[in-house]
C-alpha positions in Angstrom: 124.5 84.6 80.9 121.7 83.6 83.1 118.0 85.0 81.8 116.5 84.0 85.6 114.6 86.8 87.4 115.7 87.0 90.6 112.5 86.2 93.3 111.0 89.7 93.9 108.1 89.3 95.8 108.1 90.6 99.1 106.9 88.9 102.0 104.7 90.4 104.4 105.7 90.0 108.6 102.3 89.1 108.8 98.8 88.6 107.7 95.9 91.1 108.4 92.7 89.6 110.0 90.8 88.6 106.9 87.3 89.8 107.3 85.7 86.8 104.8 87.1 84.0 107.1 85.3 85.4 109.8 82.3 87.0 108.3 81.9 83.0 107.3 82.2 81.9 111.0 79.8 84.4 111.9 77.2 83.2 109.3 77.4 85.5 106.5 75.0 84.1 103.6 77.9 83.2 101.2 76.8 81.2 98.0 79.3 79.5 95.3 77.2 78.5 92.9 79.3 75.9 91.2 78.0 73.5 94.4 74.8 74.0 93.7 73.0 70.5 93.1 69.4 71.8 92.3 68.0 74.9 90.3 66.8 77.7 93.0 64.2 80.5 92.7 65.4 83.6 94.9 63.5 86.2 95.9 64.7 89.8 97.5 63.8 93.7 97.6 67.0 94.2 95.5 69.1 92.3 93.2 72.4 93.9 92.2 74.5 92.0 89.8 78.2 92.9 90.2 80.6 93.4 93.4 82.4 96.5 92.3 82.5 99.5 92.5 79.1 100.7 92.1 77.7 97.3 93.4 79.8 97.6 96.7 78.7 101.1 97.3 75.3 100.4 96.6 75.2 97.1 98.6 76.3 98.9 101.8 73.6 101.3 101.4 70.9 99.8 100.7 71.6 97.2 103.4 71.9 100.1 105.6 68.8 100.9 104.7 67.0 97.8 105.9 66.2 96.1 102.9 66.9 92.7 101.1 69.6 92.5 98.9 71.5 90.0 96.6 74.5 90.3 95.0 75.8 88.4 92.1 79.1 87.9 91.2 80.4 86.0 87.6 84.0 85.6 89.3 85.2 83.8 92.3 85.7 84.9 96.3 89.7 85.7 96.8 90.3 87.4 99.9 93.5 88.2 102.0 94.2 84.9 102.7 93.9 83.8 99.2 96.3 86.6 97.9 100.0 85.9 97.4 101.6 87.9 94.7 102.1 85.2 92.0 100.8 86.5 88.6 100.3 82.8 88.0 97.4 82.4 89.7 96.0 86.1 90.2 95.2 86.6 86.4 93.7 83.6 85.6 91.4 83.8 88.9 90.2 87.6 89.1 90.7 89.0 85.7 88.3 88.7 82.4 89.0 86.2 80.1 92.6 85.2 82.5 93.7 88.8 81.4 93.7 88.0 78.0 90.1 90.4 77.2 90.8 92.1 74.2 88.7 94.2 71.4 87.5 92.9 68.7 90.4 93.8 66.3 92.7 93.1 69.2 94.1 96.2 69.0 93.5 97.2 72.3 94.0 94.8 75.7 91.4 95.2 78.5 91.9 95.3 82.2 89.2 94.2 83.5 88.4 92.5 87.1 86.3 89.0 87.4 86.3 88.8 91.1 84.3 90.0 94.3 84.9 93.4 94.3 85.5 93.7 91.0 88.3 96.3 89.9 88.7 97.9 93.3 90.2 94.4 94.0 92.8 94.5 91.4 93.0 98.1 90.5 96.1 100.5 91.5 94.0 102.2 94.0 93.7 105.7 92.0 91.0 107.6 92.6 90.4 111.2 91.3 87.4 113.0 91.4 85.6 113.7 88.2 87.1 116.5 86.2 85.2 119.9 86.1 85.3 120.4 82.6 83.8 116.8 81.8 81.0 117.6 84.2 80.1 120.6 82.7 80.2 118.8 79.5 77.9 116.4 80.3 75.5 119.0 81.9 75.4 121.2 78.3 75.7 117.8 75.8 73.3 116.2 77.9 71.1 117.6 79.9 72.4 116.5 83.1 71.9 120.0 85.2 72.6 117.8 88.4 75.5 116.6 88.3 77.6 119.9 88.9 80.5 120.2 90.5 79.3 122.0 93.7 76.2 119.0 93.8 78.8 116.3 93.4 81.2 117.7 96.1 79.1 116.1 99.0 79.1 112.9 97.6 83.1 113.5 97.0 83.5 113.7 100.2 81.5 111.2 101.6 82.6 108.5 99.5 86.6 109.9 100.1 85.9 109.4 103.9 84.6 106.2 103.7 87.3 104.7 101.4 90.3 106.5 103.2 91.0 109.0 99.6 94.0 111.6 100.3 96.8 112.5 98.8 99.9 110.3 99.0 101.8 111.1 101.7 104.8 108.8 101.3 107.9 109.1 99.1 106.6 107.9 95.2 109.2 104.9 94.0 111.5 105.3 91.6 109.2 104.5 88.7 107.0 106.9 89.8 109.9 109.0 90.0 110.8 109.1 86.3 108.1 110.9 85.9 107.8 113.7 88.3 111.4 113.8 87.9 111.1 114.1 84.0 108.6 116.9 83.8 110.2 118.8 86.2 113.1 118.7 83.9 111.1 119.7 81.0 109.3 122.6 82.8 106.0 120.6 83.0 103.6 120.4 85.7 102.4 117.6 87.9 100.7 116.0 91.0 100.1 114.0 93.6 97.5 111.3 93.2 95.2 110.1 96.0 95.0 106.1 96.4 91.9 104.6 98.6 94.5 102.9 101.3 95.5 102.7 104.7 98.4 101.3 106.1 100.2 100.6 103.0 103.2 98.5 103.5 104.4 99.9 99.7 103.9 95.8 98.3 103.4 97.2 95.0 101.1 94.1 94.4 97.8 95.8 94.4 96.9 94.5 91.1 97.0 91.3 92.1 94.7 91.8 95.4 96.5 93.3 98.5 97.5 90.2 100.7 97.3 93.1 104.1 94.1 94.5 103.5 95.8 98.0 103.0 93.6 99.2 99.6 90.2 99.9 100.6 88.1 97.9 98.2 85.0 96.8 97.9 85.9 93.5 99.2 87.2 94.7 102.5 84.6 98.1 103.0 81.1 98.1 101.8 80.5 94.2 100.9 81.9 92.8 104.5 79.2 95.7 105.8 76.1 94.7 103.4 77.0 91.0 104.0 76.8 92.0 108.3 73.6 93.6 107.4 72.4 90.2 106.0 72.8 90.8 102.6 73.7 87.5 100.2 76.0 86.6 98.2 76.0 84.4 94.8 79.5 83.5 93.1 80.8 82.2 90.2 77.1 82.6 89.3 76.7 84.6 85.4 73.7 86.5 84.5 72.2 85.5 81.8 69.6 87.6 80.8 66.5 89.5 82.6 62.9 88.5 82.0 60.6 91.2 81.2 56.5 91.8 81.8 54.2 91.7 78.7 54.2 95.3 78.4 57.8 95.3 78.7 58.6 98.4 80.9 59.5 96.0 84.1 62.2 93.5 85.0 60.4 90.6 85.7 63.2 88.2 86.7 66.7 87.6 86.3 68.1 84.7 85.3 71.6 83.1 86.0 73.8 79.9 85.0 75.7 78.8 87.5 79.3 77.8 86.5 81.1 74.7 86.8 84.1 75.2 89.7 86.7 76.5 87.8 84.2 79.2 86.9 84.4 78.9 82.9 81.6 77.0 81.9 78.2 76.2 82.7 77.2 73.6 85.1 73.3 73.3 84.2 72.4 74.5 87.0 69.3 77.9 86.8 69.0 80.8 90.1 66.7 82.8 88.7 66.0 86.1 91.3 63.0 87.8 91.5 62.8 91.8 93.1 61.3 94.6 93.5 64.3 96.4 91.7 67.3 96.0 90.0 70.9 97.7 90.0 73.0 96.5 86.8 76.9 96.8 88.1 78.3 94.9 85.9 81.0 97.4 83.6 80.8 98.9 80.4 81.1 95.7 78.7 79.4 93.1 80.4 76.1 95.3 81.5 75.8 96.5 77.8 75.9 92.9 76.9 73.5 91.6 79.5 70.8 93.8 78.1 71.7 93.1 74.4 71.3 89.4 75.4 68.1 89.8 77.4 66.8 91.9 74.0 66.3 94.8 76.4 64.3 97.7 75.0 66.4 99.8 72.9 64.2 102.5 70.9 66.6 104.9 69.7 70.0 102.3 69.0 72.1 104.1 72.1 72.7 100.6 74.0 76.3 99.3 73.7 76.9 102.5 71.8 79.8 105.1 72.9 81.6 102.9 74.6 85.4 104.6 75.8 88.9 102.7 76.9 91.0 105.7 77.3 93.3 103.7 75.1 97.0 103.4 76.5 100.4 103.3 75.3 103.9 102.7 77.1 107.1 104.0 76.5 109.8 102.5 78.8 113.7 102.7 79.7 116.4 101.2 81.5 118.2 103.3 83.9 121.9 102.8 85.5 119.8 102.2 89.0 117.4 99.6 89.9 113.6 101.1 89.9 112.2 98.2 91.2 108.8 98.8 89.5 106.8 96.1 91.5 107.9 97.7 94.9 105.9 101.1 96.3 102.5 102.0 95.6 101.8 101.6 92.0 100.3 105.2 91.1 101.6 108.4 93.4 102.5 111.0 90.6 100.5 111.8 87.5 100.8 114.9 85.2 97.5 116.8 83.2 99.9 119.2 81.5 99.0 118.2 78.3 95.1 117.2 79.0 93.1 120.4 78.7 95.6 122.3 76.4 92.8 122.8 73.9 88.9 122.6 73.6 87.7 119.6 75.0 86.0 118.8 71.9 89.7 119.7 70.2 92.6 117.3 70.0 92.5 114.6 72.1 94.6 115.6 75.2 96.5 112.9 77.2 97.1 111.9 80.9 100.7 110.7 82.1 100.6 108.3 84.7 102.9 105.2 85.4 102.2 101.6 85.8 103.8 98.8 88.4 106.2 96.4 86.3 105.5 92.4 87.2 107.7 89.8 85.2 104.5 88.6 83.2 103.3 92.0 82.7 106.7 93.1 81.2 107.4 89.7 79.0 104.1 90.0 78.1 104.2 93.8 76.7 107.8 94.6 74.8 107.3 95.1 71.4 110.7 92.4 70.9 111.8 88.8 70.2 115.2 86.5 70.7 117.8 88.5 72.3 116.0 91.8 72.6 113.3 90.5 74.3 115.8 88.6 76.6 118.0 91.9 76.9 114.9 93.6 78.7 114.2 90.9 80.5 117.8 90.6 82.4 117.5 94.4 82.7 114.1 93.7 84.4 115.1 95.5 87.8 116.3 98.6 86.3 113.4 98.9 84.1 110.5 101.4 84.6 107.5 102.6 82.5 105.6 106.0 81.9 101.8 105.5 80.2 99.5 107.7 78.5 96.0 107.6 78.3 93.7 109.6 75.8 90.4 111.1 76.7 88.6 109.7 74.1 84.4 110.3 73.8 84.3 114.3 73.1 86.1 114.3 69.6 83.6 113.7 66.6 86.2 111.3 65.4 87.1 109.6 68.6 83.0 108.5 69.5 84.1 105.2 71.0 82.8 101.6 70.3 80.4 99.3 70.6 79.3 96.4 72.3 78.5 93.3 70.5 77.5 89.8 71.4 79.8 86.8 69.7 78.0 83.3 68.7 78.0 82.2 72.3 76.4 85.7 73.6 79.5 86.6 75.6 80.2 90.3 74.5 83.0 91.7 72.7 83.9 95.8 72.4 84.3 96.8 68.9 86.5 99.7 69.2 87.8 101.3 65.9 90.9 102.9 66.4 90.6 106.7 64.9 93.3 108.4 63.3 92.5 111.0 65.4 93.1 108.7 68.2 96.7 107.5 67.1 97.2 111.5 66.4 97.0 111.6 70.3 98.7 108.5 70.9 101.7 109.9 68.7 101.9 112.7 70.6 101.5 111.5 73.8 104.4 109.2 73.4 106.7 112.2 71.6 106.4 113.7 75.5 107.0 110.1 77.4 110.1 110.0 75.4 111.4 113.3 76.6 110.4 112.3 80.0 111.8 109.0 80.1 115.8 110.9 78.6 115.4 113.5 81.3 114.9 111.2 84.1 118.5 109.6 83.2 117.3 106.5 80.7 119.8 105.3 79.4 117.8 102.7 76.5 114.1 103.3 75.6 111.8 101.2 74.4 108.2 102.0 72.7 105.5 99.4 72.0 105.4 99.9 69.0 106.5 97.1 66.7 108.4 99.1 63.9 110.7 100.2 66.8 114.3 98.9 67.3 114.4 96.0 69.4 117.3 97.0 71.3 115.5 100.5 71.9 117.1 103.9 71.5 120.0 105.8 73.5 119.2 108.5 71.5 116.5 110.8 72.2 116.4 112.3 68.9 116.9 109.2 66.4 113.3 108.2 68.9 111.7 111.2 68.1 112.1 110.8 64.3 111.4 107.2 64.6 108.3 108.0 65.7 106.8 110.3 63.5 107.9 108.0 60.7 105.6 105.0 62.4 103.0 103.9 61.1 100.3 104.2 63.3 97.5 101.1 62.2 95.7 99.0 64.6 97.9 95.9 65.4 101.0 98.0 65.3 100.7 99.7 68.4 100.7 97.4 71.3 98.1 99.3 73.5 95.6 98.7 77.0 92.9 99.6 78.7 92.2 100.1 82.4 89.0 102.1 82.5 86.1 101.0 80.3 83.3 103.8 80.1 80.0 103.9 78.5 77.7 101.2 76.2 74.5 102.7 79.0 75.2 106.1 78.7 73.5 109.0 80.7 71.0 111.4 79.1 67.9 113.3 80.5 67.1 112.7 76.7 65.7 109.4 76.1 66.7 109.6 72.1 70.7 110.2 73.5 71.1 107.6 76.2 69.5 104.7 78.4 69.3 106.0 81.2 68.7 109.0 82.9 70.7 111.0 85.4 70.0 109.2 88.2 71.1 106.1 86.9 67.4 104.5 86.2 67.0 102.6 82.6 64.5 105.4 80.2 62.2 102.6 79.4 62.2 99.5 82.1 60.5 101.0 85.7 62.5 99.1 88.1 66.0 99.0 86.3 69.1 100.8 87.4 72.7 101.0 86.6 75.3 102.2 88.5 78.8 101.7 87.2 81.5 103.2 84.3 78.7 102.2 81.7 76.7 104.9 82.6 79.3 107.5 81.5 78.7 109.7 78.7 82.1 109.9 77.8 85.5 108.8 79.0 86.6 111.4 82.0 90.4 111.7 80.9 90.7 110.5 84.6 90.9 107.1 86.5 86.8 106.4 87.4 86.6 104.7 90.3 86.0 107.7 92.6 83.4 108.8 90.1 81.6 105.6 89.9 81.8 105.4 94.2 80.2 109.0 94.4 77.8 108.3 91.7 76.7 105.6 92.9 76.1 107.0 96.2 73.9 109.5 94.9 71.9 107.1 92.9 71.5 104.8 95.6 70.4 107.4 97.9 67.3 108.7 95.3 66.5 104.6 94.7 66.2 104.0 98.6 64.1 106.7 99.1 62.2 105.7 96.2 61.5 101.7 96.9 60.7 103.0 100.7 57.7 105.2 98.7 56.9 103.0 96.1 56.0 100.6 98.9 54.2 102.5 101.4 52.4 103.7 98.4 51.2 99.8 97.8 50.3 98.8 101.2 48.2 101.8 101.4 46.1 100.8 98.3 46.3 97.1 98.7 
């Protein structure tokens, strides 16, 4: 019998107006680095290094706001016209390390984006406001009074306006399906999630860069805007590490290698950028590490600490129908049933969401060989997933990890993986089980690698298997979307590294506005939290550049 996968990739009637191709006609100040012939010396009111979510918003602000800004991106410029649904290419181009990121066990793989606009350009489009409960947290663990849930609503709403956030209003797929179906079965609740989109054509290809501008990224919102507003842009330019003033409580410089054209290596050439202030957006891995390389002040050991991946495991199952995973918006139903069932500092509880199924993704993920992994793989169309993810970060046993730097100062997350964690993992997967049966599965299949690799049809021979398993690091084959922490939060000095308005406790003209900043995971997809933080900080830094500066032409 024939293994081939049949061709599954829609085709579009017609390509959007890409906003890059004629922001470039127009004169936009567009830099790839790897043509650089000649080391340059840059100087600006603001340097922000990263293009995603928290650079974007912060771009378009402080653009808005009539100041200088440069923008530095590690990963390449892919746009709408670039984008055509082959995994082949989109991994390798706009994800970290070609998708194959991993922690330093490599018990956990990482999702991360290496583009412009970051992981709004190859994310699922979920965004979900902070969760109350995590914000009041936050507010009695660490001191941050501010960020309330009535203070934060304005910047909800701001951000969910600008981005196009509202609930789903079109018919989930069918892999979406097998999960509201399931817990309605099972007498559990669940919801509606609310993607940043408009005009979705229901691809299903959002990781891999929407090809009709439908998700509203950074790449087609607030970076087309700053860029309009004469902001620049650097790519496939790496920052290296900041410079800092004798008495080091100031950012001096920044300085950046710019990399060779397929954006991997070197080229020898030095931009080193020089501003009034500077806005770290560069995730909760490679902003930890930027600091860590540049030596950065770290008094009280919190940098690259608590670092959170909402670790993630999959339980899948073939139906008697097609599900067509890669078809349909990736993410319309979720389920918090089990999240907030005890204490936040109790158990771990667990989200249920679903992921879109793409033939590498798939091949890539089942926990089989030889014929079993080829059984799944001519099953591929009726084949659909349910994930968990674990709030991780409020457990005294699940504190998160740590980023480190390797030999060649590239960083690396060391995240230990709990038992307390797997406890939640276990249990998690117990319930995707029982949702996966009582949507009609007919086979399922867990990632875990003592499993059978022809899966189960038996819903209870599953649910012993699994509390037999083992749960160990390598075992488990498990991901991460959502990296949090490593530049935590605190009005404490001793408890973070920066304070609640995003600004660095020790260096004066330092900010960071991304995930990094988080105090904990959120048990919730961040992107709208890192948009409407990052609003709020970027207001309070405008307002503050604007004074610092009338404040120096009046003395000078």
């Amino acid at each position: 019998m024939s293994t081939r996968i049949p061709q599954i990739v829609p085709v579009p009637s017609k390509k959007p107006v890409d906003p890059w191709v004629v922001g470039k006609r127009a004169g936009w100040k567009i830099t790839d680095a790897s043509t650089l012939a000649a080391d340059q010396t840059i100087t600006v009111d603001v340097v922000i290094i990263g293009t995603g979510a928290g650079g974007g918003i912060t771009a378009e602000m402080l653009a808005a706001s009539g100041l200088k800004v440069a923008l530095i991106e590690e990963g390449p410029l892919k746009s709408s016209t670039d984008f055509n649904m082959k995994e082949s290419e989109a991994y390798p181009a706009m994800y970290q390390e070609a998708l194959g990121r991993r922690t330093l066990d490599g018990g956990v793989g990482i999702l991360q984006g290496r583009t412009v606009g970051g992981g709004t350009t190859i994310n699922w489009a979920t965004s979900i406001r902070t969760p109350a409960p995590v914000l009041e947290y936050w507010q009695r663990r660490y001191g941050l009074s501010e960020l309330t849930a009535a203070r934060m609503d304005p910047w909800f709403r701001a951000v969910e306006t600008r981005l196009g956030i509202q609930p789903w209003g079109g018919v989930p797929n069918a892999n979406n399906a097998i999960l509201s179906n399931g817990m309605s079965r099972l007498g559990y609740s669940w919801g509606i999630l609310s993607p940043n989109v408009k005009g979705c054509a229901n691809l299903g290809y959002c990781g891999l860069g929407c090809p009709i501008n439908a998700k509203q990224s950074m790449l087609v919102t607030t970076l087309p805007t700053a860029l309009a507003l004469g902001a620049r842009l650097y790519t496939r330019l790496r920052a290296q590490n900041y410079v800092f003033n004798a008495a080091r409580d100031r950012v001096e410089s920044l300085v950046c290698d710019a990399l060779d054209p397929s954006g991997l290596r070197p080229s020898g050439r030095k931009v080193t950028f020089k501003a009034k202030h500077f806005v770290q957006a560069a995730s909760a891995i490679n902003g930890p590490g930027l600091l860590l390389r540049s030596a950065a002040p770290d008094p009280h050991g919190t940098l690259g600490k608590r670092t959170f991946v909402h670790p993630s495991a999959a339980v899948s199952g073939i139906f008697p129908t097609p599900v067509k995973a890669y078809e349909g918006l990736p993410q319309s139903v979720y389920s918090d049933h089990f999240l907030y069932r005890d204490a936040i500092t109790g158990p771990l509880g667990f989200k249920l969401e679903v992921a879109p199924l793409h033939p590498v993704l798939v091949a890539s993920s089942v926990a089989a060989i030889g014929e079993g992994h080829a059984d799944v793989m001519r099953n591929f169309a009726n084949y659909g997933t349910v994930i968990s993810f674990a709030r991780d970060g409020f457990h005294p046993d699940a504190p998160g990890g740590s980023v480190q730097l390797r030999a060649d100062g590239s960083p690396i997350l060391d995240y230990p993986l709990t038992p307390t964690v797997f406890e939640a993992l276990r249990r998690a997967m117990k319930v995707q089980v029982d949702v996966q049966f009582a949507a009609g599965a007919t086979r399922v299949f867990t990632g875990h690698q003592q499993s059978k690799p022809g899966g189960y049809t038996s819903n209870a021979e599953l649910q012993a298997a699994i509390d037999g398993f083992n749960f160990a690091p390598g075992l488990l084959r498990m991901q991460s979307a959502h990296q949090m922490g490593g530049c935590g939060m605190s009005a404490d000095p001793t408890q973070g590294v920066v304070n609640g308005d995003g600004r660095h406790h020790q260096l004066k003209n330092l900010s960071v506005h991304d995930a990094s900043v988080f105090p904990t995971s959120l048990g919730a997809n961040p992107q709208e939290t890192i948009f409407a933080l990052s609003a709020r900080m970027t207001a309070k830094l405008a307002l503050d550049i604007f004074r610092i500066s009338n404040c120096t032409l009046k003395t000078s």
